[in-house]
C-alpha positions as CSV (number, residue, x, y, z in Angstrom):
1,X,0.0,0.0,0.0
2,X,1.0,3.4,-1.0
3,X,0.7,6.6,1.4
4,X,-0.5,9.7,0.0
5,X,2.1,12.2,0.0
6,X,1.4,14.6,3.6
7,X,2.5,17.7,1.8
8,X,0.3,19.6,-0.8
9,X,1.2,19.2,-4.7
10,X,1.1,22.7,-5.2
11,X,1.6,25.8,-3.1
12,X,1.7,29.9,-3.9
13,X,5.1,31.1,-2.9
14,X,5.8,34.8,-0.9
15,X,8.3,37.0,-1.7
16,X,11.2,36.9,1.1
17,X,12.1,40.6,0.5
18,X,9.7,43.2,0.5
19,X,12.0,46.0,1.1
20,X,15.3,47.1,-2.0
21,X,18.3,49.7,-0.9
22,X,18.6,52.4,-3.4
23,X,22.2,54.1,-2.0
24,X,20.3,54.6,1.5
25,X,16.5,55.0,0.0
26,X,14.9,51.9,0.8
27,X,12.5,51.1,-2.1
28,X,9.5,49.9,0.0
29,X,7.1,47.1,-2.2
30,X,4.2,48.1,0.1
31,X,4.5,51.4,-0.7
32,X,4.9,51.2,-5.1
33,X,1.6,48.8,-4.6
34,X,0.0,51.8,-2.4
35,X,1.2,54.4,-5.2
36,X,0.1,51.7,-8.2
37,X,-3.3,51.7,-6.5
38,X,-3.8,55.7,-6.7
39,X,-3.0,55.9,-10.0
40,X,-5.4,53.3,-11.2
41,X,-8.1,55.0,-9.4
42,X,-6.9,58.3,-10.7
43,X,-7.6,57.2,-13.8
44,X,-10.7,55.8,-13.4
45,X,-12.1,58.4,-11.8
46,X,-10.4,60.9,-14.4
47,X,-12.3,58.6,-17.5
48,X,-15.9,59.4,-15.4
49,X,-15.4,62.7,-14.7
50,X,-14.7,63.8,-18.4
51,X,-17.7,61.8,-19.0
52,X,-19.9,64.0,-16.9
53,X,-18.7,67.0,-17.3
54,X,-16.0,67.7,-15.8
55,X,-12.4,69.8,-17.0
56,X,-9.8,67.3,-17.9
57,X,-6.9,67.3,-15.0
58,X,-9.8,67.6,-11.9
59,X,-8.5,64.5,-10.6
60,X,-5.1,65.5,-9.7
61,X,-6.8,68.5,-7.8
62,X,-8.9,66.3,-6.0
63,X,-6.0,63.8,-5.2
64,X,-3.5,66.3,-3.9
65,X,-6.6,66.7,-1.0
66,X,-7.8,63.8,-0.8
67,X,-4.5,61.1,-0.9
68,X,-2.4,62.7,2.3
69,X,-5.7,63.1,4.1
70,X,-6.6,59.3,3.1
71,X,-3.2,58.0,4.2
72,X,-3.7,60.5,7.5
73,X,-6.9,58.9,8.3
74,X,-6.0,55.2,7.3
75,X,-3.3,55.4,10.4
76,X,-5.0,56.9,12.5
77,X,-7.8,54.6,12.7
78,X,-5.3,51.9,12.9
79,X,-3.7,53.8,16.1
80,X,-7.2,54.3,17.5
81,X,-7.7,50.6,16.6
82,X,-4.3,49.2,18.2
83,X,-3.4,51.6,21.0
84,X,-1.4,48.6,23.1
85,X,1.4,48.8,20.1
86,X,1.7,52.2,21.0
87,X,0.4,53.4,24.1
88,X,0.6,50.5,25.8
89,X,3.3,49.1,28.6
90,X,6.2,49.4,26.3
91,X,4.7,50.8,23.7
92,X,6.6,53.6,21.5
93,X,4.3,56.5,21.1
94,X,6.7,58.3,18.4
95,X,5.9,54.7,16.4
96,X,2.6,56.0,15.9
97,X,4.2,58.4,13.3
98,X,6.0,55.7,11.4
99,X,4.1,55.4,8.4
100,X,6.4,53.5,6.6
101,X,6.5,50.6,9.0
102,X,3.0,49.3,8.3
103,X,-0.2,49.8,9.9
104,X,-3.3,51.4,7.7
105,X,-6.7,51.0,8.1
106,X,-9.3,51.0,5.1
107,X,-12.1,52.3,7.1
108,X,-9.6,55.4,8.4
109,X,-8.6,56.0,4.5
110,X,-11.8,56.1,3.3
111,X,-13.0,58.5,5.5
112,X,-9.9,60.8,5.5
113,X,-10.2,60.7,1.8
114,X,-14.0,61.5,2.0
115,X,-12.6,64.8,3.8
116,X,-10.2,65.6,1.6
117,X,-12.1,64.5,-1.6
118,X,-15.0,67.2,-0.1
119,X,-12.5,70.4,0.4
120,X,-11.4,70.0,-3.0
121,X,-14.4,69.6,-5.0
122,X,-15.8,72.7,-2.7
123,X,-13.0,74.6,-4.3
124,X,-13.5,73.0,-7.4
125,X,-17.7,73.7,-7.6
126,X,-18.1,70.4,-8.3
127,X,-20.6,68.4,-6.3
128,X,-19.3,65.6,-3.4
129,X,-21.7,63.4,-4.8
130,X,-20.4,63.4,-8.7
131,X,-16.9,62.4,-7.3
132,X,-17.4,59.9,-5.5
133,X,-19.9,57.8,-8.2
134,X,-16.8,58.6,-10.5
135,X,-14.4,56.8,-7.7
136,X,-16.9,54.1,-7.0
137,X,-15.4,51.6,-9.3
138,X,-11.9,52.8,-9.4
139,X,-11.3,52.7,-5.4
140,X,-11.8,48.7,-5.2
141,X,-9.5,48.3,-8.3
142,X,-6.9,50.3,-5.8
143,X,-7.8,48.5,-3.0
144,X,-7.0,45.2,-5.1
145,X,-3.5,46.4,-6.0
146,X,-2.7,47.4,-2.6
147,X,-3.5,44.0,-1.3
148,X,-0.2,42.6,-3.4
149,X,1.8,44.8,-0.6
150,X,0.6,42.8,1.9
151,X,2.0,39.7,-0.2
152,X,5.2,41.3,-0.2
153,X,5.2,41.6,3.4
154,X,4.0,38.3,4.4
155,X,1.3,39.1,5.9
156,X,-2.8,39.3,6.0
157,X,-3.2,35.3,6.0
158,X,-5.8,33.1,7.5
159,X,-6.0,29.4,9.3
160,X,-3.8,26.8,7.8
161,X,-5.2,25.0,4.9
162,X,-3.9,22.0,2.6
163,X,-5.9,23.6,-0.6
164,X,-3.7,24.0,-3.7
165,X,-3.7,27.6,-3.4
166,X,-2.4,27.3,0.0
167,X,0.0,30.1,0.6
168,X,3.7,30.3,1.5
169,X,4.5,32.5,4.5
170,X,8.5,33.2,5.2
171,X,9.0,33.9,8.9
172,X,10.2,37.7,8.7
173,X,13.5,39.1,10.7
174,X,12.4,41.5,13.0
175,X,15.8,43.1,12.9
176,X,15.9,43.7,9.1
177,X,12.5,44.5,8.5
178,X,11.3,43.5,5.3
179,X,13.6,40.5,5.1
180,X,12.6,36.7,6.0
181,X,14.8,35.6,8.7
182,X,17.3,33.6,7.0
183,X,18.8,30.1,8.5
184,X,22.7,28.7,8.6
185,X,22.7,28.1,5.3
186,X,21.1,31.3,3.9
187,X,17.9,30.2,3.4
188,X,14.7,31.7,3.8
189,X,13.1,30.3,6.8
190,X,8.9,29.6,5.9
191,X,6.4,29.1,8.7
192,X,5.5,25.7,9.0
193,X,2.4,24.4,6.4
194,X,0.3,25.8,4.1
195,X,-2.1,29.6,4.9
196,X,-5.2,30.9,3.3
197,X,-3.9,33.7,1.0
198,X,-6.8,36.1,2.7
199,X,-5.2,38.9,1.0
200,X,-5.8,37.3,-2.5
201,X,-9.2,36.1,-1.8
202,X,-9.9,40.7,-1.2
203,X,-8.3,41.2,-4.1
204,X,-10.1,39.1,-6.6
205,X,-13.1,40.0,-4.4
206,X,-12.3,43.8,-5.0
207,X,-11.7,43.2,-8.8
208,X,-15.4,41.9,-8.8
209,X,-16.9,44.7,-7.0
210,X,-15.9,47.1,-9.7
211,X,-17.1,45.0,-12.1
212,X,-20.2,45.1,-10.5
213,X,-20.3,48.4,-9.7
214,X,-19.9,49.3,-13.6
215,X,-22.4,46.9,-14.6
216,X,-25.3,48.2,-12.3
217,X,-24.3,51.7,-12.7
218,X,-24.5,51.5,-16.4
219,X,-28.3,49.4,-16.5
220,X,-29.6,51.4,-13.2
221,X,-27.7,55.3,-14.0
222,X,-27.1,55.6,-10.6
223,X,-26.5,59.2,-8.9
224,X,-26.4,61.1,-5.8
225,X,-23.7,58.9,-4.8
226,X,-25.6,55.4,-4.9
227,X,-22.7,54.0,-7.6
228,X,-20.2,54.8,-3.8
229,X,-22.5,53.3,-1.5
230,X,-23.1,50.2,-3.9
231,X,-19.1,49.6,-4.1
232,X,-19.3,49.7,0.2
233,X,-21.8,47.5,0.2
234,X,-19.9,45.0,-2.2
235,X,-16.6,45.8,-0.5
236,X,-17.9,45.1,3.4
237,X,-19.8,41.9,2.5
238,X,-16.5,41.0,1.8
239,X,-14.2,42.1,4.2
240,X,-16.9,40.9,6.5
241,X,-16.3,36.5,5.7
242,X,-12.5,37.6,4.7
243,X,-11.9,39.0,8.2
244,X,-13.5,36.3,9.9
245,X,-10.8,33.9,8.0
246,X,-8.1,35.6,9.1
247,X,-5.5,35.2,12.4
248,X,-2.9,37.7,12.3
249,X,-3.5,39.7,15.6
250,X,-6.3,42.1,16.2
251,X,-8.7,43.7,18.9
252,X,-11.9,41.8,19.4
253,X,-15.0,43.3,20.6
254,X,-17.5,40.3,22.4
255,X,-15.0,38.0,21.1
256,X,-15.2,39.2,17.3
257,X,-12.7,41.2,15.6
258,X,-13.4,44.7,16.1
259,X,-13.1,45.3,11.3
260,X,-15.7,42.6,11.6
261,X,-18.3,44.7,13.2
262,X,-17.0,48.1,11.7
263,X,-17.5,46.0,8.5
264,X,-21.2,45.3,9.4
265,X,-21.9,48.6,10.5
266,X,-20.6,50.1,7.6
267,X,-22.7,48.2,5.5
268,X,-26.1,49.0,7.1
269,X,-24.6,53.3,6.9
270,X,-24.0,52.2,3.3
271,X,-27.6,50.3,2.7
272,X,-29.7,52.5,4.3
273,X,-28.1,55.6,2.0
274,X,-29.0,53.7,-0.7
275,X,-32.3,52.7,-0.4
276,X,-33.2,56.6,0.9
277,X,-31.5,58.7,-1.8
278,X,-33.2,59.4,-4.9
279,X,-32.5,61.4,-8.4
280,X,-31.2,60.8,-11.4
281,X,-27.2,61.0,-12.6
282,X,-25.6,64.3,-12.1
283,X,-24.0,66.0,-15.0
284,X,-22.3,69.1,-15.1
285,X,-21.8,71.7,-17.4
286,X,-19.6,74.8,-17.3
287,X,-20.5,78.7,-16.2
288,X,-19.1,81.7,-17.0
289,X,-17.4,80.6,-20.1
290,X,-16.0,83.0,-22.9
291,X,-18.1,83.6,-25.6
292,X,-16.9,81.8,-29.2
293,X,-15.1,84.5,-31.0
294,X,-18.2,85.6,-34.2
295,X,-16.7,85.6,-37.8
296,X,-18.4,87.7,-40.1
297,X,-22.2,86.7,-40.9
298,X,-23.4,85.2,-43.9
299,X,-20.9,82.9,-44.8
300,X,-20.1,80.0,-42.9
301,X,-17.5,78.8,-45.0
302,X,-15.6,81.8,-43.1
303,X,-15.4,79.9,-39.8
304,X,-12.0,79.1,-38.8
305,X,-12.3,75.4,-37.3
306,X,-8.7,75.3,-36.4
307,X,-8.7,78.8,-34.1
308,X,-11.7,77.5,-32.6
309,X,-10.3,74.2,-31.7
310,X,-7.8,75.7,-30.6
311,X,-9.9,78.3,-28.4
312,X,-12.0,76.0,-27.0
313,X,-8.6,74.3,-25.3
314,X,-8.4,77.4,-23.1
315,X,-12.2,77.9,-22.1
316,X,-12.1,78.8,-18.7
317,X,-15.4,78.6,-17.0
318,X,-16.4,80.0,-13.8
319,X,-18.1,77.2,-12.3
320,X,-20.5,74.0,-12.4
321,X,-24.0,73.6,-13.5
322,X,-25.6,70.3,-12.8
323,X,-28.2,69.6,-15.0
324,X,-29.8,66.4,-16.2
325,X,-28.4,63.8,-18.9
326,X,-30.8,64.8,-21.5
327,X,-29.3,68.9,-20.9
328,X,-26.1,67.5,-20.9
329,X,-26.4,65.9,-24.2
330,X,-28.4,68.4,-25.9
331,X,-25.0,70.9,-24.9
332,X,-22.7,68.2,-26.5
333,X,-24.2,68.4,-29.4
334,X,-25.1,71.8,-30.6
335,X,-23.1,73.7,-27.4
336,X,-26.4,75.5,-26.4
337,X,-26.6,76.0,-22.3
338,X,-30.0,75.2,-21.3
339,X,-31.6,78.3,-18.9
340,X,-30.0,78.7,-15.7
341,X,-33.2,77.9,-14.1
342,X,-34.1,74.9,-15.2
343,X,-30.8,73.6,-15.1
344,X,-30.1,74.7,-11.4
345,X,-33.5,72.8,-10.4
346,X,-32.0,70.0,-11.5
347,X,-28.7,69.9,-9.0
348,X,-28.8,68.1,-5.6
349,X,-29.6,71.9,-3.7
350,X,-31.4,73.1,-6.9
351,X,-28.6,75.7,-7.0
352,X,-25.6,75.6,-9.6
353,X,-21.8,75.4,-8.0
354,X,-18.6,76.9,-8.9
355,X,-15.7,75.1,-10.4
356,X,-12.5,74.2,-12.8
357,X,-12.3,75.1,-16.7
358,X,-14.2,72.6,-18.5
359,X,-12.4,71.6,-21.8
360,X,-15.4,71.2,-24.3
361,X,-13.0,70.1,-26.7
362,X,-12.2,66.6,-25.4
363,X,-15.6,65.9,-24.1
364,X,-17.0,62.9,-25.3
365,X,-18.2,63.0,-29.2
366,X,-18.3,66.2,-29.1
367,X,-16.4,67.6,-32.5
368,X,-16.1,71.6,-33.1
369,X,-16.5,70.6,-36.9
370,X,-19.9,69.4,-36.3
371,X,-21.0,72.2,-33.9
372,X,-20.1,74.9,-37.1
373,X,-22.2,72.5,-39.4
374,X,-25.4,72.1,-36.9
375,X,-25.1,75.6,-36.5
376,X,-25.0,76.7,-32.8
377,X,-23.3,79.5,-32.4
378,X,-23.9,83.3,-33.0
379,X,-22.8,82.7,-36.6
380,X,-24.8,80.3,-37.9
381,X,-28.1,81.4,-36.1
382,X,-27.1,84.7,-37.6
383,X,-26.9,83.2,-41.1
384,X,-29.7,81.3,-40.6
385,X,-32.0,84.7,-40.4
386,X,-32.5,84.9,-36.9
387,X,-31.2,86.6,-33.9
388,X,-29.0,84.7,-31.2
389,X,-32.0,83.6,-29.1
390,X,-35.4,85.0,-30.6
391,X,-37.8,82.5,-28.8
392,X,-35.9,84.1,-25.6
393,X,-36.2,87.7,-26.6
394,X,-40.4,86.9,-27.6
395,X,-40.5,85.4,-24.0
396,X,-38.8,88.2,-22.6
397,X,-41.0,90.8,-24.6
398,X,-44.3,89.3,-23.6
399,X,-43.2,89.3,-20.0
400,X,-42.4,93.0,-20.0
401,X,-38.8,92.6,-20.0
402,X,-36.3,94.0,-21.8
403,X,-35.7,92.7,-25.6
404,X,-31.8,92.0,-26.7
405,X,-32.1,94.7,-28.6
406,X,-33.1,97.3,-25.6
407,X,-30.8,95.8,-23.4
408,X,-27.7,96.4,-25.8
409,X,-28.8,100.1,-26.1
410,X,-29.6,100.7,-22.7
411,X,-26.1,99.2,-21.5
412,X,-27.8,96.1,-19.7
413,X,-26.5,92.9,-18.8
414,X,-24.0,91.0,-21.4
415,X,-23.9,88.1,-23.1
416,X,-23.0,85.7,-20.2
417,X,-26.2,87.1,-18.5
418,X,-28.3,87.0,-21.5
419,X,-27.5,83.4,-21.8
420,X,-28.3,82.3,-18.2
421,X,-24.8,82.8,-16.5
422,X,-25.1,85.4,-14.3
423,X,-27.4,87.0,-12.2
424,X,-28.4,90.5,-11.9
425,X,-25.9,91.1,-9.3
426,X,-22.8,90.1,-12.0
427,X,-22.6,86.6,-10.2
428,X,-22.1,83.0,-12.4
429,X,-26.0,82.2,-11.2
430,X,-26.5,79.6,-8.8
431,X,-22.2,79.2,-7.7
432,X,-22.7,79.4,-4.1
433,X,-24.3,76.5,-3.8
């Protein structure tokens, strides 16, 4: 009779050095997957921003806020979390300031970045809610590449296992951190056995979440922030089985690890928000932009496509309008702003914010060729016969207001105005929303 072999055909290795000298930089693993992970998400979020609206580069505004208060948050949750390490008898309290060592917590980086993520859109007029549905499926794509920095560090495992994707672990020399303690011969030394990778199971876990986060935000249009609150609702029913799986030290509340029951909590905040909000997508469109330079009426063949391809790369509007995805398609295609009315009734506050130039050259489809030839803009309506808005000036007439004509000899408000910008107090309508 044969015995079964007592050691697993098959096995996923670790890394035994998560940490490379550069002359006396130490090139940290953890850190280039932290720094991989942002940039993905930048980029997602960047793609679904231009996509509603927004000026090509707001991402890098928002990230210069929202990534140092992220990582600020993420350790000081984990400090709050683990005071013993610090605080405690022998603890190190100046540890508590060393980043680089380890020690962030998800829950503490999302909510730092909410804070940051909020103080820059404020600045930028764009509204909380339209940044973080454009995040929703890039910050589980970021999470999953972090994860691979745990790999590196040997860490983040669960119970022993004989599976064939049992994991690795190298026992790690705590006085050349970021090294596996090596034996007499030079060898990494490996724990004894085989370990649930936990950290793999998150990331594939993550990689699913944005998929389903795309997939129900493009069939439902979800807005107000309800894409965000479906990827914590994916990412906590998660973390929720994962965390149960896993046995590297923690604090345990009723005998349950404490990011169990933040996981479960989280998930009700995140349930509850979605079930209660309402609305359509956001979309946003700019204020206060520059009118398009008028060539000579009567001959379109006169336009200068180039120049005003070229203008349109430096449109610098005062601000944010949300308006609704029918608005915000009708301005893609013929570059008419709806009234500032009914496009300010249609924002979460029914008011219009201020924000960041938005480049209508690089929005999607849009193409300056085709707004000359559907005939948009002062020109062509000019050539067409008419005046630049005459259904607005009959409306205005029949109200008792002023016609364009009036207003231009009596010295009254300007084009921006005219078309719904301002106020009558010189303001971009609706920015201090």
């Amino acid at each position: 009779m044969t015995l079964a072999p007592m050691t697993p055909l098959a096995a996923l290795p670790s890394p035994s050095t998560a940490v490379w000298q550069l002359g006396p930089v130490p090139i940290r693993a953890y850190a280039l997957c932290i720094i991989a992970g942002i940039v993905v998400a930048c980029a997602v979020t960047e793609y679904r921003l231009r996509r509603r609206g927004v000026a090509p580069g707001a991402v890098l505004d928002i990230a210069v806020w929202a990534v140092p208060t992220g990582i600020i948050g993420a350790r000081i949750y984990h400090v709050i979390t683990s005071p013993e390490k610090y605080f405690g008898d022998g603890g190190q309290p100046l540890k508590a300031f060393a980043i680089w060592e380890g020690g962030l917590g998800i829950w503490g980086a999302v909510a730092g970045g909410a804070v940051g993520a909020w103080l820059a859109a404020r600045q930028l007029g764009i509204p909380l809610t339209v940044v973080a549905d454009a995040l929703a499926p890039g910050m589980p794509l970021a999470q999953a590449v972090g994860r691979l920095g745990n790999w590196f560090n040997n860490e983040l495992y669960g119970g022993r296992t004989s599976l064939p994707w049992g994991l690795e672990v190298h026992v790690m020399d705590p006085d050349n951190p970021g090294h596996a303690l090596r034996d007499d011969a030079g060898n990494p030394v490996l724990q004894p056995g085989l370990y649930h990778p936990t950290f793999l199971y998150e990331l594939i876990w993550n990689v699913g979440v944005a998929a389903l986060v795309l997939v129900l935000d493009r069939k439902l249009r979800l807005g107000r922030g309800r894409a965000f609150a479906l990827y914590v609702m994916g990412y906590t029913a998660g973390r929720f089985w994962i965390e149960l799986m896993r046995t590297d030290e923690a604090n345990h509340i009723l005998g349950v690890r404490l990011n169990v029951w933040t996981a479960a909590l989280v998930f009700l905040g995140a349930l509850a928000y979605f079930v209660q909000a309402r609305g359509p997508r956001e979309y946003l469109i700019p204020i206060g932009e520059p009118a398009v330079p008028v060539t000579p009426a009567g001959d379109v063949s006169q336009v200068d496509l180039s120049a005003r391809e070229a203008g349109a790369a430096t449109v610098a509007p005062d601000g944010y309008r949300v308006v609704t995805e029918e608005q915000f398609r009708a301005y893609r295609t013929t570059g008419a702003l709806p009234p500032a009315e009914a496009a300010a009734t249609d924002g979460p506050d029914g008011a219009a914010t201020e924000g960041e130039p938005t480049d209508r050259a690089v929005t999607d489809d849009e193409d300056p060729a085709d707004r000359a030839a559907t005939g948009d803009d002062e020109t062509d309506r000019a050539a067409a016969g008419g005046g630049p808005d005459l259904a607005a000036a009959d409306d205005q007439n029949a109200t008792g207001g002023p016609a364009a004509d009036d207003r231009a000899a009596t010295g009254g408000p300007d084009e921006g105005e005219r078309r719904g910008r301002t106020d009558a107090g010189g303001r971009p309508a609706d920015r201090d929303s």
